[in-house]
N, C-alpha and C positions, 0 to 999 in steps of 0.2 A: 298685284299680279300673282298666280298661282303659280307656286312652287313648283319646278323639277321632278321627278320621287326616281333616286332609284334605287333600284334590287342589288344585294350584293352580298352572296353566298358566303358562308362561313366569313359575314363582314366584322365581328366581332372582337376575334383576334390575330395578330401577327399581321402579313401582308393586305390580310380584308380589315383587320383595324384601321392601317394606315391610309388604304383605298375611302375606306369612310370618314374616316374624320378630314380629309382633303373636300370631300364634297361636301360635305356639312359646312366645313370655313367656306367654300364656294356656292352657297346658298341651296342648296338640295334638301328636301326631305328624304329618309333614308328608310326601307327595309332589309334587315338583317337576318338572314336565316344561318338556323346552326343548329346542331343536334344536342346542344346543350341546354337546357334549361335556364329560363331568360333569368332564376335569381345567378345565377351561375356568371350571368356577363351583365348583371347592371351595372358595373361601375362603368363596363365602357359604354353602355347605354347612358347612363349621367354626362359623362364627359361628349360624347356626341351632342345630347340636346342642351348642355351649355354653351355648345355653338351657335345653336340657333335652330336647330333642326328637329321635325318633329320625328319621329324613330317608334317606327312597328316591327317588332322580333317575332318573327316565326319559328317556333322549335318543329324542325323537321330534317330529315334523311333526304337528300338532292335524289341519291338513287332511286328514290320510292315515286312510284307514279300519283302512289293517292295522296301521299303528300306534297308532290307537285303541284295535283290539284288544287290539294286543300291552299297552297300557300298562296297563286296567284287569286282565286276564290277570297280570301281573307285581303290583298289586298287591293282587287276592286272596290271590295266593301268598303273596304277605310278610306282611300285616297282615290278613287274612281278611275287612275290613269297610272303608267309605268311608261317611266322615258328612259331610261338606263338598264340595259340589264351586266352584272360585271361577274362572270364565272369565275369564282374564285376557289369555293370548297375545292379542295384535294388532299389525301391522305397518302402517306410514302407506307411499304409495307409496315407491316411489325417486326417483322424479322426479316433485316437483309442476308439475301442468301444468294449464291450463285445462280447463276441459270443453268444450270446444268443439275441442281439438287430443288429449284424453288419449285413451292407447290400450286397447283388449281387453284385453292382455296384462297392464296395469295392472290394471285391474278385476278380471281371474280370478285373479288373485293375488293383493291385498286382501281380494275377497268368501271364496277362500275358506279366508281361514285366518280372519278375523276373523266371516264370520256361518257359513261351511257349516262348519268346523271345530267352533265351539259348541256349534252346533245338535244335531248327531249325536254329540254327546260329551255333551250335556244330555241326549239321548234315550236313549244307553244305562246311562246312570249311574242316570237316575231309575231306569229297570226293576229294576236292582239295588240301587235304595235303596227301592224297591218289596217285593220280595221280603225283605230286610231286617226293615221295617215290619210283615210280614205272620207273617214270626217271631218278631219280637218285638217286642210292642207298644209296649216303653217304649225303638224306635232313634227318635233325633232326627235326620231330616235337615235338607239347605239344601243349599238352591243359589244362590250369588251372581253374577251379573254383572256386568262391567266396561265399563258403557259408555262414552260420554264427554257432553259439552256439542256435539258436532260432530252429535248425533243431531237436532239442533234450532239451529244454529246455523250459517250456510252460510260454506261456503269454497270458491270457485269453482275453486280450484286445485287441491284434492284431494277431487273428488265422490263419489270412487268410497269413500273411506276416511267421509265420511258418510254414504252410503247404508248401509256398512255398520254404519254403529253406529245409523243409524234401522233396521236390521234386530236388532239386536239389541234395541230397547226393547220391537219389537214380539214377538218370541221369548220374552222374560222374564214377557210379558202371558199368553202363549199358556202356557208350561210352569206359570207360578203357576195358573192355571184348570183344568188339566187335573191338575195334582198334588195341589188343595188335599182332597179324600174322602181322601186319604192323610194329609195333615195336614204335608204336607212346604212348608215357605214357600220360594216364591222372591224374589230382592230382585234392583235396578241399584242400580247406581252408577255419575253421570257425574260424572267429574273434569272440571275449567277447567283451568286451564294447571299442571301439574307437574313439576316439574325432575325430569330422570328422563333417562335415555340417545334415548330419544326426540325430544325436546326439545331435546338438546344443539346443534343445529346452527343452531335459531334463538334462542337464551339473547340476542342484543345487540336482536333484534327485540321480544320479549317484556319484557326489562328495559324498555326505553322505553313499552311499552304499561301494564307493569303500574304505573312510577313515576313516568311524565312526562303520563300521562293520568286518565280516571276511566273506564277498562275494568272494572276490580275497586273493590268496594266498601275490599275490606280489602288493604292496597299492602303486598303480597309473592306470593312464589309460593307455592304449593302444592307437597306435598314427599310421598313415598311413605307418610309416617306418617302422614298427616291420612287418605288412605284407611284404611291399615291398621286403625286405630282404628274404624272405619266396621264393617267387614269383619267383626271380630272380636264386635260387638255381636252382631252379624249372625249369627254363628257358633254362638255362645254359644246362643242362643235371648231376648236381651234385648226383641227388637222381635215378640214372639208373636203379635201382633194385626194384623200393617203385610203379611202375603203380596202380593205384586204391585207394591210400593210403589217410585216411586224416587225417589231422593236425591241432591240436587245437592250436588257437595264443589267447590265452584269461586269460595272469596270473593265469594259476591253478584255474578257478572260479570252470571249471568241474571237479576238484579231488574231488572225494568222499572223506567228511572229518569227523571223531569223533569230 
């Protein structure tokens, strides 16, 4: 039986590491895009296909259209089909700044790897899991998005990085609606705080928040696997009935608490 394949933006490292290697164990072939250079990430290339998975990396910019193109182009070629697609790529500014001092340059560079980049990779993927669908009636897509807790949770310091991810909850509402005569579900996913490369730079800020306060229900961090697991439900076809739905993976940070 012919393998699953699916796509999964900046699958590489952190959050999109842990997203692929869950569907690698769960029988997927996998593409991995990322703007890195694929000597740059074999090892987690080795470690995927000692799951079992066969794995095409694409070195490319999500924001970029020609590289868009080139990517889904490259993998028609290889693997003839795409059943997954998992937006994952996203970058937090370089410099957190107020919004009251942050710059243009910041914003067009956030927005548009983290919503215009999506967006137009969600739009041509469906077309092609469209036509898919219309060939044969028993293709299963998805489409998964990676948002966070920042779509709904303010941070003064970096607006631009949640504007964009309230643009992507409202994107996953819009593609679920418009995909669903297809029978294709869309899901979010926002992660709370996960140790992931991301993260790395405020780990002594976050340690205090998650173990010396009552930020999180549940005192640890979150880790690339608690998504992946997520992901992979998702993937699978587990959640049939949930299109449009999202999912907090963030230790109860957003329960409204007394």
């Amino acid at each position: 039986m012919t393998k699953q394949v699916a796509l999964i933006t900046g699958g590489a490292l952190g959050i999109g590491f842990g997203i692929s290697t869950r569907l690698a164990l769960d029988g997927f072939n996998l593409v991995l895009s990322g703007r890195r250079d694929a000597s740059e990430v074999a090892e987690s290339i080795e470690s995927l296909q000692a799951h079992g998975a066969e794995v095409l990396y694409c070195s490319g910019d999500v924001s970029s259209s020609e590289d868009r193109s080139a990517m889904l182009e490259e993998i028609e070629k290889h693997f003839g089909r795409l059943d997954v697609l998992v937006n994952n790529a996203g970058v937090a500014p370089t410099i957190r700044a107020d919004i009251l001092e942050a710059s243009e340059e910041s914003y067009d560079r956030v927005m548009n790897i983290n919503l215009k980049g999506p967006y137009f990779l969600t739009q041509a993927v469906a077309n092609w899991m469209i036509k898919q669908k219309n060939a044969d009636s028993e293709f299963n897509g998805c489409i998964i998005n990676i948002g966070s807790i920042s779509a709904t949770v303010v941070s003064v310091a970096r607006g631009d990085y949640c504007v964009s991810k309230a643009g992507i909850g409202m994107m996953s509402s819009l593609f679920a609606a418009r995909l669903g005569e297809f029978n294709i579900p869309v899901f979010e996913i926002r992660p709370g705080i996960i140790k992931s490369n991301m993260t790395a730079g405020v780990t002594e800020k976050y340690d205090r928040l998650i173990f010396e306060t009552d930020l999180c229900i549940l005192k640890r961090w979150g880790v690339p696997e608690d998504i992946g697991k997520l992901a992979a439900a998702m993937a699978r076809g587990d959640l049939p009935y949930a299109t449009g739905q999202v999912i907090y993976v963030d230790g109860g940070m957003t329960v409204q608490r007394l």
